[in-house]
C-alpha angles and dihedrals in degrees: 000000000000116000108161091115101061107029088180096075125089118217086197088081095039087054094045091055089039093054087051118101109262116224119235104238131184117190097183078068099053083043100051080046097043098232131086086211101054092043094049089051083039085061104043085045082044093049087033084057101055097036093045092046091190106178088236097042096235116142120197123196130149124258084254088057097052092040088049093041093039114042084221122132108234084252099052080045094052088040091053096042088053088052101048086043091049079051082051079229093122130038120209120204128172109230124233097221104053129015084247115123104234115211128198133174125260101219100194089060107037084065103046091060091041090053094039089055091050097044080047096050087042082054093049095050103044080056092065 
């Protein structure tokens, strides 16, 4: 990184923010579920789910893992589970192994609200 314009930064900080975990994130998704909150937990259950590939789908981590991975404060993350489980997108069990809430996609209805954005967003623009 060149810094020999500004010797006043340190690169120490850059490289720190650079070595941390990036989050996937879709924001066509926060926007088909009106909320960047809920899109940005949507995509880290969305890239848990593939990575996990349990066969029923369900992905337990505890309330510190979704805040870290996310960036997200515990009340933005309540806030955007209530609201992908007011959309049905998302299911919540308690598990009886462990007092974790386990979370899995619901498919069906992940990709109604994603066709029905992008029908939406066709209909818009052949309005123009």
């Amino acid at each position: 990184m060149n810094t020999q314009n500004n010797p006043k930064i340190n690169v120490d900080y850059i490289n720190a923010f650079l070595r941390d975990v990036p989050l996937t994130y879709y924001p066509d998704i926060a926007k088909a579920v009106n909320s960047i909150e809920a899109g940005v937990f949507l995509s880290q259950l969305l890239y848990w789910t593939d990575i996990k590939r349990n066969p029923n789908g369900w992905i337990c981590k505890t309330q510190e893992e979704w805040t870290k991975e996310t960036g997200m404060s515990v009340k933005e993350c309540s806030k955007a589970r209530n609201k992908l489980k007011k959309l049905d997108i998302i299911e919540e069990q308690k598990n009886k192994e462990t007092p974790l809430p386990s979370y899995r996609l619901n498919f069906e209805n992940l990709y109604q609200t994603i066709k029905k954005y992008y029908e939406n967003r066709e209909t818009q623009k052949n309005k123009v």
